[in-house]
C-alpha positions in Angstrom: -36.9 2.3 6.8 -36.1 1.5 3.0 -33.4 -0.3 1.5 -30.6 2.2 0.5 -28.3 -0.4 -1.7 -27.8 -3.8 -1.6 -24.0 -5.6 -2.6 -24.8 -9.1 -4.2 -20.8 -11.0 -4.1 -21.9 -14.4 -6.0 -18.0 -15.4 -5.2 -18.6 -15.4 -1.9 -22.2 -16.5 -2.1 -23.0 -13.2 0.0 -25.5 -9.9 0.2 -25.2 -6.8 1.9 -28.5 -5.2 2.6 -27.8 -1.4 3.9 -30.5 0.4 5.5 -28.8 3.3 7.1 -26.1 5.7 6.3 -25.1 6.1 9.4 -21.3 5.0 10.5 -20.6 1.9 11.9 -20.6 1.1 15.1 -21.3 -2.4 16.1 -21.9 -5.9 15.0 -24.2 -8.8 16.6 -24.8 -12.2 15.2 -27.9 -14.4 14.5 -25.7 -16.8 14.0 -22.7 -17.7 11.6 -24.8 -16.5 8.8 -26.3 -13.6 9.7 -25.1 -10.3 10.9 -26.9 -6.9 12.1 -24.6 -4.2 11.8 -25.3 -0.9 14.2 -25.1 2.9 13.4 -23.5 4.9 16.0 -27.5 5.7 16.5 -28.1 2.6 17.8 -30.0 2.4 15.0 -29.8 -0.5 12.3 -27.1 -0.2 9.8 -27.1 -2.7 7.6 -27.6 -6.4 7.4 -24.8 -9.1 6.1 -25.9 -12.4 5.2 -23.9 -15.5 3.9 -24.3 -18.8 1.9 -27.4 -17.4 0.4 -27.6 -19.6 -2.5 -28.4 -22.4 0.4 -31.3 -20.1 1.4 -32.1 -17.4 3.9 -33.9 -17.7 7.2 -35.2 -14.2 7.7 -36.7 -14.7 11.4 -35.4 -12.2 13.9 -34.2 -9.4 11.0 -35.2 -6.6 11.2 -37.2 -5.0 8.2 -37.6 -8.8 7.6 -40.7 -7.2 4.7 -38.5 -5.6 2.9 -35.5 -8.1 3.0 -37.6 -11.2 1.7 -38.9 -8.7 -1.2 -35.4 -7.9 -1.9 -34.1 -11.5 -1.5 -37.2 -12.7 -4.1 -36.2 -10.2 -6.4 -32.9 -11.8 -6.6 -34.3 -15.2 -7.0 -32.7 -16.1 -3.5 -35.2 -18.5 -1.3 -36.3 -17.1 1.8 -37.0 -19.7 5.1 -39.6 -17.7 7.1 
């Protein structure tokens, strides 16, 4: 699966990764900084991840490859 966009908010220190165009349908949590968002699929939808400019812990996303490369490019550290 590839990247389709990604929505960098430095205000709220936030990035939207989305990887599926399919409409929401669920949410879980990793945790209070990271979010998996669900298609109505069941497939990933997107991933949401806050206070990136602390850093990122990528364990347990999905496409994890492809999020640390995006991440990088943005110059946002990744904790494998």
């Amino acid at each position: 699966m590839n990247i389709l966009s990604i929505k960098h908010d430095l205000e709220a220190d936030a990035i939207y990764i989305l990887l599926n165009d399919t409409p929401y349908s669920y949410g879980k949590s990793l945790g209070d900084e990271r979010h998996i968002d669900y298609g109505e699929d069941g497939e990933v939808r997107g991933v949401e991840l806050l206070c990136v400019s602390d850093g990122v812990i990528t364990d347990d996303l999905p496409n994890r490859a492809e999020i640390e490369r995006a991440l990088d490019d943005r110059g946002i550290k990744v904790y494998a």
